[in-house]
GUGU-602731 format. One record per residue (C-alpha): residue number from 1; chain; x, y, z. Coordinates in Angstrom, 2 decimals, decimal comma. Each point is the difference from the previous one (the first is absolute). Example, Ala and Ser with C-alpha at 12.3 -4.5 7.8 and 13.67 -1.06 7.14 Angstrom:
! GUGU-602731
1  A  12,30  -4,50  7,80;
2  A  1,37  3,44  -0,66;
***
This chain:
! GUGU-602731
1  A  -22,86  -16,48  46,00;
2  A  -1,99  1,57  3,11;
3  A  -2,68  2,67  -0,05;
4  A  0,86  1,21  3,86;
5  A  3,11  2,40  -1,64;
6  A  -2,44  1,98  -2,07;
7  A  -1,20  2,48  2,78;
8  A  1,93  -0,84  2,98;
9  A  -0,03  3,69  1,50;
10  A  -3,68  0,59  -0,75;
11  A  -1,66  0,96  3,05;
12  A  -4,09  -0,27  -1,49;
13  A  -2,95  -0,42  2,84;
14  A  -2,23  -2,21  -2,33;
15  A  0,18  -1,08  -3,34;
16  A  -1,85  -2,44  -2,20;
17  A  2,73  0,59  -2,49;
18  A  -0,06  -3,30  -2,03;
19  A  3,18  1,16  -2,09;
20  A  2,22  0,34  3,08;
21  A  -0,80  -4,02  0,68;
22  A  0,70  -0,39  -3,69;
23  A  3,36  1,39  -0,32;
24  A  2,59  -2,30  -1,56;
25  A  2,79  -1,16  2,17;
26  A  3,15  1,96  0,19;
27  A  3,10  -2,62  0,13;
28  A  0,02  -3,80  -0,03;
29  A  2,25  -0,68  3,28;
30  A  -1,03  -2,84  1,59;
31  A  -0,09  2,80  3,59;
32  A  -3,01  0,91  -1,56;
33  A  -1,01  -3,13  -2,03;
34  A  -0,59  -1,33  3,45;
35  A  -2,17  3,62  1,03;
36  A  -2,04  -0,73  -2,98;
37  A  -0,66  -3,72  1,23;
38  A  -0,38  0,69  3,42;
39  A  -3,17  2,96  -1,08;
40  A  -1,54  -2,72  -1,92;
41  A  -0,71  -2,26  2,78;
42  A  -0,71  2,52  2,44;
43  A  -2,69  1,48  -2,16;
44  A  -1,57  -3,39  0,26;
45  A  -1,01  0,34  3,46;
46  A  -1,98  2,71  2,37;
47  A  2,49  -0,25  2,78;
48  A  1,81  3,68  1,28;
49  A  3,18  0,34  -1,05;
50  A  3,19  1,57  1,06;
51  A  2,26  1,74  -2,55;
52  A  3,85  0,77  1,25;
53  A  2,51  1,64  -1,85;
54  A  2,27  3,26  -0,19;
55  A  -1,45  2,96  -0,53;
56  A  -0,34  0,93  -4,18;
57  A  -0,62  -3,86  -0,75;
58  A  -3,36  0,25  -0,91;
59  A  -2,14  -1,75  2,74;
60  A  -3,14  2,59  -0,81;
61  A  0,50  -1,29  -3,47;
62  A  0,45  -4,28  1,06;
63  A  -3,56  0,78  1,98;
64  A  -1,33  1,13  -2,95;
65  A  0,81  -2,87  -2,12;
66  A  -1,02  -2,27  2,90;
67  A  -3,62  1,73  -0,21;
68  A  -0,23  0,07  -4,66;
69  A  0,92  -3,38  0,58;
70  A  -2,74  -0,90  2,80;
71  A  -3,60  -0,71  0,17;
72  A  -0,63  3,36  1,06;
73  A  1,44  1,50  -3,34;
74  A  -3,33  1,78  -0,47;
75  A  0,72  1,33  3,37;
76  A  1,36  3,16  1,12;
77  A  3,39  0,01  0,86;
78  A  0,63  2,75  2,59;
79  A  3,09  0,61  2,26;
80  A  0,97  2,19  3,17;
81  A  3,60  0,68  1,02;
82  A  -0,24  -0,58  3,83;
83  A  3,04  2,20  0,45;
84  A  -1,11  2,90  -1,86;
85  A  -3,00  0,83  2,41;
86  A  -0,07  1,60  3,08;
87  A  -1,54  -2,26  3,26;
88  A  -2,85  2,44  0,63;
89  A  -1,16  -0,22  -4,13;
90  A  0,93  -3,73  -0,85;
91  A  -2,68  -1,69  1,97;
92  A  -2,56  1,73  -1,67;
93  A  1,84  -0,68  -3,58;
94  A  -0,29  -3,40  0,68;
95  A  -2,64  -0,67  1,87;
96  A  -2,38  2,74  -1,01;
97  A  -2,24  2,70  2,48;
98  A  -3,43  -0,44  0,77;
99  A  -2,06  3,50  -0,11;
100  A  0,12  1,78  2,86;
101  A  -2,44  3,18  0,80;
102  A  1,98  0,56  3,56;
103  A  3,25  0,44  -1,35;
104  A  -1,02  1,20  -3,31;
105  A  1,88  -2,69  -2,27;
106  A  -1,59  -1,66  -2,87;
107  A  -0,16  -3,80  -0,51;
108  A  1,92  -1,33  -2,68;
109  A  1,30  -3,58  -0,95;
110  A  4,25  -0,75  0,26;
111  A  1,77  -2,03  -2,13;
112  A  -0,68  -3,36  1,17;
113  A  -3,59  0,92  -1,29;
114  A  0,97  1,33  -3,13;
115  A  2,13  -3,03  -1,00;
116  A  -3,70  -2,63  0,66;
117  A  0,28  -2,41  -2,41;
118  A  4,12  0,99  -0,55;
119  A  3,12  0,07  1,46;
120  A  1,42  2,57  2,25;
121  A  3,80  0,27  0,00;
122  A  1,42  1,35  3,55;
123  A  3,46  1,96  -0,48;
124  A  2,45  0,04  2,44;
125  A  -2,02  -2,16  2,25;
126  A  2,27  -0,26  2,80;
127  A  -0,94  3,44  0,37;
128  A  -3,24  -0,18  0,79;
129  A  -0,90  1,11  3,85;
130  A  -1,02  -2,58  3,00;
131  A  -3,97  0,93  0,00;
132  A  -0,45  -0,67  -3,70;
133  A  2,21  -3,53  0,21;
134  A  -2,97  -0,50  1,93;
135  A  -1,97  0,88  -2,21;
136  A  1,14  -2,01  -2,84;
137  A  0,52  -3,15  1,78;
138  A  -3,68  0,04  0,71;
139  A  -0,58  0,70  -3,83;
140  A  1,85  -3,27  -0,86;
141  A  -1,37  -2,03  2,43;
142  A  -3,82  0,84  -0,35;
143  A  -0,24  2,12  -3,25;
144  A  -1,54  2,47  1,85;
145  A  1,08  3,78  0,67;
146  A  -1,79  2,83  1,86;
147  A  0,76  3,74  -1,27;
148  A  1,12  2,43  2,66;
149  A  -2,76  0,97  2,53;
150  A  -2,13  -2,70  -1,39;
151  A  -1,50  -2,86  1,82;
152  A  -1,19  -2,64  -2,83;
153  A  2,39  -2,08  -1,67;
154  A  0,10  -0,24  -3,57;
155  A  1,16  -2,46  -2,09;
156  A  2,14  -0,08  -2,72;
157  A  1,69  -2,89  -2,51;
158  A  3,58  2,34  -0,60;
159  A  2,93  -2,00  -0,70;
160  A  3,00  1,49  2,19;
161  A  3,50  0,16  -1,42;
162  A  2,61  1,64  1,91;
163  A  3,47  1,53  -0,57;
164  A  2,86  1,18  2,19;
165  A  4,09  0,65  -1,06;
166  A  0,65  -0,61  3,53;
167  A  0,12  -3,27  1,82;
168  A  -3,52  -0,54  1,65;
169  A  1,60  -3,25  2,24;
170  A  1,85  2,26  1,31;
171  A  -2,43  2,57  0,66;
172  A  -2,30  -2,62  2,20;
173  A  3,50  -0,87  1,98;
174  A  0,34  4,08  0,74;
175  A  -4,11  -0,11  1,07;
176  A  -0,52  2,78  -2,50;
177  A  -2,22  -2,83  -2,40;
178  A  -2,56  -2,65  1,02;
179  A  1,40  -3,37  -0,19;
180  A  -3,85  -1,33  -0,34;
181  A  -0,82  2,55  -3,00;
182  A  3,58  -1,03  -1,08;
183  A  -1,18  -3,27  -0,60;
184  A  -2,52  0,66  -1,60;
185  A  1,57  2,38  -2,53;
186  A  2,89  -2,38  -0,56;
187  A  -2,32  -2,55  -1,58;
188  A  1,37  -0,19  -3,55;
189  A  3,31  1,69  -0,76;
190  A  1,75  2,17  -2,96;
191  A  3,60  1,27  0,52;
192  A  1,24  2,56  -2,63;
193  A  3,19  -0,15  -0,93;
194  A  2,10  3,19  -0,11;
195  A  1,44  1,14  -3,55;
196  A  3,53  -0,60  1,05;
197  A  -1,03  -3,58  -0,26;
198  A  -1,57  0,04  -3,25;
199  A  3,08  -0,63  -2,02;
200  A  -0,37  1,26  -3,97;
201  A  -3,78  1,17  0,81;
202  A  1,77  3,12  1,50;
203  A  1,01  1,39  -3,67;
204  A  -3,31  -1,60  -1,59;
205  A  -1,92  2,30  2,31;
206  A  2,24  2,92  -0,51;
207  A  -0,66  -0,16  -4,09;
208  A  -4,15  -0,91  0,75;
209  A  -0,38  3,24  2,04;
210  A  2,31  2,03  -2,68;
211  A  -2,24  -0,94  -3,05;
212  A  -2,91  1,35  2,79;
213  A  1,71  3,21  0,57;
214  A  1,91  1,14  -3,16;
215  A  -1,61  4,04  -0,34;
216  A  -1,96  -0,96  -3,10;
217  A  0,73  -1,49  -3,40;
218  A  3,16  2,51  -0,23;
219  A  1,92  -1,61  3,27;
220  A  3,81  0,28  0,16;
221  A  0,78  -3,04  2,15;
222  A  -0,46  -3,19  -2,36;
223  A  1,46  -2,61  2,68;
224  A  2,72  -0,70  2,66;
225  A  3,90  0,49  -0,51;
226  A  1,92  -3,22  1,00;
227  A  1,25  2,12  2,94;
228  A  -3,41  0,76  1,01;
229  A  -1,09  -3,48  0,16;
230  A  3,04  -1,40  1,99;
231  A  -0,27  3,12  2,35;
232  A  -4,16  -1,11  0,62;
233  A  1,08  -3,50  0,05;
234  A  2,19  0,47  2,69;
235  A  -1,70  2,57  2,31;
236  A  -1,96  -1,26  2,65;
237  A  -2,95  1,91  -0,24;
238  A  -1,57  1,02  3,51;
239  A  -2,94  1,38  -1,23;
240  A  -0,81  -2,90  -2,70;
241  A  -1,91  -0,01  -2,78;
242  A  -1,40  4,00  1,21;
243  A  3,26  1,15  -0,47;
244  A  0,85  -1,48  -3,20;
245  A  -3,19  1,51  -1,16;
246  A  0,98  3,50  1,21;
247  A  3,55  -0,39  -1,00;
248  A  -0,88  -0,86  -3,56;
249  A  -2,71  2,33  -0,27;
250  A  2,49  2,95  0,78;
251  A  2,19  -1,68  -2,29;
252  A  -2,27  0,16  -2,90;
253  A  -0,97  3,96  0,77;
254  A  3,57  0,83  0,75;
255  A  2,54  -2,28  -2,78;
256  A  1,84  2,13  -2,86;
257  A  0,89  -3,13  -1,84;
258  A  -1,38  -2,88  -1,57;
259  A  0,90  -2,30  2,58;
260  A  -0,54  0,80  3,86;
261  A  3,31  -0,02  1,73;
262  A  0,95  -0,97  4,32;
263  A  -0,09  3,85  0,18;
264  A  -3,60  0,33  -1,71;
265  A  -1,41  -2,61  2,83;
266  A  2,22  1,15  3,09;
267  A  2,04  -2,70  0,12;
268  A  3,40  1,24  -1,49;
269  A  1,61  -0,54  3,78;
270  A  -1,75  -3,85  -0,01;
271  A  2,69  -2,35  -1,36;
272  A  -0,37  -3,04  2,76;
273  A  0,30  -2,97  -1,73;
274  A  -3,59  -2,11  0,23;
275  A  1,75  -2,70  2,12;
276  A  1,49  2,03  2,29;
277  A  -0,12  -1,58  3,46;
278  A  -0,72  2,98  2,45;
279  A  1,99  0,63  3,09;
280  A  -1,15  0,00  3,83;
281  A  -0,58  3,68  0,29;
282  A  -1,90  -0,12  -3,50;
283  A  -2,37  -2,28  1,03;
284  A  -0,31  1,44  3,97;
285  A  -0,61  3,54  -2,03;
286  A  -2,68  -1,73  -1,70;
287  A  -1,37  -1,73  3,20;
288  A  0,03  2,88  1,86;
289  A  -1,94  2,20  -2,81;
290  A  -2,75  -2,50  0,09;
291  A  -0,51  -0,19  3,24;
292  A  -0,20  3,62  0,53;
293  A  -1,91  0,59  -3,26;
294  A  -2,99  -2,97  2,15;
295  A  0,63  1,72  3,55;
296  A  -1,32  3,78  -1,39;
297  A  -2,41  -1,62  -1,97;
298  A  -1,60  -2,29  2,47;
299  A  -0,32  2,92  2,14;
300  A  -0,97  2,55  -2,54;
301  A  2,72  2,45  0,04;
302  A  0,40  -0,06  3,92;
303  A  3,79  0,45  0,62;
304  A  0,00  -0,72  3,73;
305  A  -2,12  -3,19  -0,74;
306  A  1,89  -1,22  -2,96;
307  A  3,30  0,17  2,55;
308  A  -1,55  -1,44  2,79;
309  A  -0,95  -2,92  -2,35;
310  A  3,69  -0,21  -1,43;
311  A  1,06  -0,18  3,76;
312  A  2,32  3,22  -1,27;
313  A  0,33  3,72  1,70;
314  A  -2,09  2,51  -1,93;
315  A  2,93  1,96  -1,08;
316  A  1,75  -3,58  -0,99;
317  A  -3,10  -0,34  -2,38;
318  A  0,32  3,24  -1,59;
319  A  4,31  -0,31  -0,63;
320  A  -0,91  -3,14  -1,85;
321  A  -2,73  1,94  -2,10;
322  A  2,39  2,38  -0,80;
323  A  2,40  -2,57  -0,78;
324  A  -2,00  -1,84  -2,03;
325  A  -1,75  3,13  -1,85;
326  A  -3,36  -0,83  1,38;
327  A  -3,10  1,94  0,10;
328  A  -2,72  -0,37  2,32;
329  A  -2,48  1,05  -2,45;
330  A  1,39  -2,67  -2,56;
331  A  -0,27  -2,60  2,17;
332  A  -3,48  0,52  0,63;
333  A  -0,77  0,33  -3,75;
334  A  0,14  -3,11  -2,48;
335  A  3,47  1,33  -1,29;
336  A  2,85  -2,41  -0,17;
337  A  2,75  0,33  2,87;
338  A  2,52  1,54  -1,19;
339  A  3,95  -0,19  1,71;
340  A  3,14  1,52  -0,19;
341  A  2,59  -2,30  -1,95;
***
């Protein structure tokens, strides 16, 4: 059983929370049998590490278990979606802002300080701009790091782990990511499997976050129908283990009847078998979705970029948004991808 399904959508800055780390597994698959083996030795060792998986798989929560597991367990554990910030406040968020009278800005220490003696987990990091690559790369390589308007280094003993859902090779072949601070990320490795590939875990999950979510000792919902469970089984779940939180949660709020029903989670239209072998135009839908869903957010929500990037017309882009029932605004938030079936 793994611990990295019991918050997978929670979206916490810094934590010492002990009980997180402690959380039983959820499922015995061997997917995440090897997860759980593969955080074990990691946590061995100081080097950074990159986390890659869909998004809703619960890379925030495989740092965390990387860092209760570590030497720096006494640590803080402190984390900064690169994606989420703006370039003219990030460098300051992560580097920190020495005091300055001129310009009338205050000093103040960014997260790489706040996680001394910890671990700092980088979301989305193929997000992160050109100048603070930079930035970082000088961080790994001399431990050192000089806040914004500063001129003194200062050094720090922070244990980098990073995580992207996108394909960071990939981003070093476009020239949007360092291939030198790639390398140095890349160090030690943890790939996340989606829930689609998690076999039987799917409805263990499912029945774990329903006992979390009944509405008090006086719940309807009691368990699963047999439809219900086939249905789950069989959907491929985009979002991951987010959704199935947010489906079941609605389901346990929502259900008239002892057992929650396809309708109660959404999925009475779902009836693909689980080995259903996906056409062409499935999978190029699915292709396509991702790569838009990287382009906007590797250039944060600029249209005319993202095209230019997808070597597509500007208008091209926006038919296959429409198509595809994409939002720019989702794309730049944490929210799975959704698509038109």
């Amino acid at each position: 059983m793994t611990s990295l399904d019991s918050a997978a959508g929670s979206r916490g800055r810094a934590t010492d929370d002990a009980q997180a780390a402690a959380t039983p597994f959820i499922g015995g698959g061997e997917a995440m049998q090897a997860v759980a083996r593969t955080i074990r030795k990691i946590a061995t060792d100081d080097a950074p590490v990159l986390i890659t998986g869909e998004t809703g798989t619960g890379k925030e929560l495989a740092a965390r278990q990387i860092h209760h597991a570590s030497r720096r367990r006494d640590g803080p554990f402190i984390s900064l979606d690169c994606g989420a910030l703006s370039p003219a406040t990030l460098p300051a968020e992560l580097f920190g802002q020495e005091r300055s009278a001129f310009a009338g800005t205050p000093g103040r220490a960014g997260r790489l300080e706040a996680a001394n003696g910890g671990t700092l987990l980088l979301e989305e990091i193929d997000a992160l701009p050109a100048a603070q690559q930079a930035g970082l790369l000088r961080f790994l390589e001399e431990g050192t790091i000089e806040r914004i308007g500063g001129l003194e280094g200062i050094p720090l003993d922070v244990r980098i782990i990073a995580a992207t859902q996108g394909d960071l090779a990939q981003a070093v072949q476009d020239g949007i990511f360092r291939e030198d601070l790639y390398y140095r990320l890349n160090v030690l490795q943890l790939a996340l499997p989606p829930l689609r590939e998690r076999g039987d875990d799917i409805v263990a999950l499912a029945e774990h976050y329903l006992r979390q979510f009944r509405p008090g000792p006086n719940g309807r919902a009691v368990g699963f129908s047999e439809a219900a469970k086939r249905v789950m089984n069989a959907y491929p779940w985009p979002g991951n283990i987010r959704e199935l939180i947010n489906r079941v949660r609605r389901a346990a709020v929502m259900c008239e009847t002892r057992l929650i029903t396809p309708a109660d989670l959404g999925l009475e239209r779902r009836t693909e078998p689980r080995d259903h072998v996906p056409t062409l135009a499935e999978v190029r839908a699915r292709a396509e979705v991702r790569a838009i869903h990287a382009a906007i957010r590797r250039n944060r929500g600029n249209i005319a970029a993202a095209a230019r990037q997808l070597e597509i017309s500007r208008v091209t882009l926006y038919q296959l948004m429409d198509k595809y029932g994409l939002e720019k605004d989702r794309c730049l938030s944490s929210d799975p991808v959704a698509w038109k079936n």
